[in-house]
C-alpha positions as CSV (number, residue, x, y, z in Angstrom):
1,X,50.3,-53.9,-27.2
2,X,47.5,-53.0,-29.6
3,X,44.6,-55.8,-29.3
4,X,41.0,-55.6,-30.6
5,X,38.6,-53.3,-29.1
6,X,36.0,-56.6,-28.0
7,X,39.0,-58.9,-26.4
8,X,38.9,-58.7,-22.8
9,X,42.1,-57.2,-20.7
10,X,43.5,-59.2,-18.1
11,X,42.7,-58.4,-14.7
12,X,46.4,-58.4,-13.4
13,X,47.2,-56.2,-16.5
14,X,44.8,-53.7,-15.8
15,X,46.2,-53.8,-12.4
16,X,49.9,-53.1,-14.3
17,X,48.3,-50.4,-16.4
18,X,46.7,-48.6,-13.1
19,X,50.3,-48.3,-11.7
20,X,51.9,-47.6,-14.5
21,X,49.7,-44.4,-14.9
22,X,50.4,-43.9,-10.8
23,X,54.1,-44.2,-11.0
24,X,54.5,-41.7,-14.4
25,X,52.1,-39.3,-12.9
26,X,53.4,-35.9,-12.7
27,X,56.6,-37.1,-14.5
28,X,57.5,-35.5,-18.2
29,X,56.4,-38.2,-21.0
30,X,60.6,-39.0,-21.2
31,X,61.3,-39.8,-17.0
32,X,58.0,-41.9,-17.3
33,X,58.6,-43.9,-20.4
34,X,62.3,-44.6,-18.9
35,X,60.6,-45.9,-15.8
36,X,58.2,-48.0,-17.4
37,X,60.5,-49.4,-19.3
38,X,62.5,-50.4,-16.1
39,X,59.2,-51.7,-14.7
40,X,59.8,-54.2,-17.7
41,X,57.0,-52.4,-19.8
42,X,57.7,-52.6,-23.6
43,X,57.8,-50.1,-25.5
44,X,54.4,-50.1,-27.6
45,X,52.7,-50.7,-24.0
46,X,54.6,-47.4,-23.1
47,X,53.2,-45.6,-26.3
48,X,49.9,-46.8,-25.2
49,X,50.3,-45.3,-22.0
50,X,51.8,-41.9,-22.3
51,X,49.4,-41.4,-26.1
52,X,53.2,-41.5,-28.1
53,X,54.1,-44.0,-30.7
54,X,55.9,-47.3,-30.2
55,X,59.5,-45.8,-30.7
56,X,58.8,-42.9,-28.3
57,X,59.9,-45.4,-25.1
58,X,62.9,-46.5,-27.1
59,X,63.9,-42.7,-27.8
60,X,63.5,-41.6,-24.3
61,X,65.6,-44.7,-23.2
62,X,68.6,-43.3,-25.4
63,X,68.4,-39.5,-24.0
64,X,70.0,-38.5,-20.6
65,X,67.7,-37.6,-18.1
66,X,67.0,-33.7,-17.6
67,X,69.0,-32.6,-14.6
68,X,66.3,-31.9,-11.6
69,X,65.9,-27.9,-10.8
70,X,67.0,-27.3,-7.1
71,X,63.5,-26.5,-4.6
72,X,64.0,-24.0,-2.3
């Protein structure tokens, strides 16, 4: 959510915003905005976050996950 530069955050909300950026870390922008967005982030916080637009969470929401690569 886009608020004024001088308007204080929220203490528990920077809190949210430190672990979003934990839990997406290392993630492509589309596994990590489908996270957040399970988290119960919406999707201009998720823009925010990941430096996309508001829609960008809503997009990655519609597409199927990339199948995983196998490690070995």
């Amino acid at each position: 959510m886009a608020r004024p530069k001088s308007e204080p955050i929220d203490p528990l909300e920077k809190i949210a915003r430190l672990l979003a950026i934990n839990v997406s870390k290392g993630l492509d922008n589309e596994e990590a905005a489908r996270r957040l967005l399970a988290a119960g982030f919406d999707a201009s916080a998720i823009g925010g976050l990941l430096g996309g637009g508001p829609n960008f969470a809503n997009v990655a929401k519609t597409r199927k996950p990339k199948p995983q690569k196998a490690q070995g």
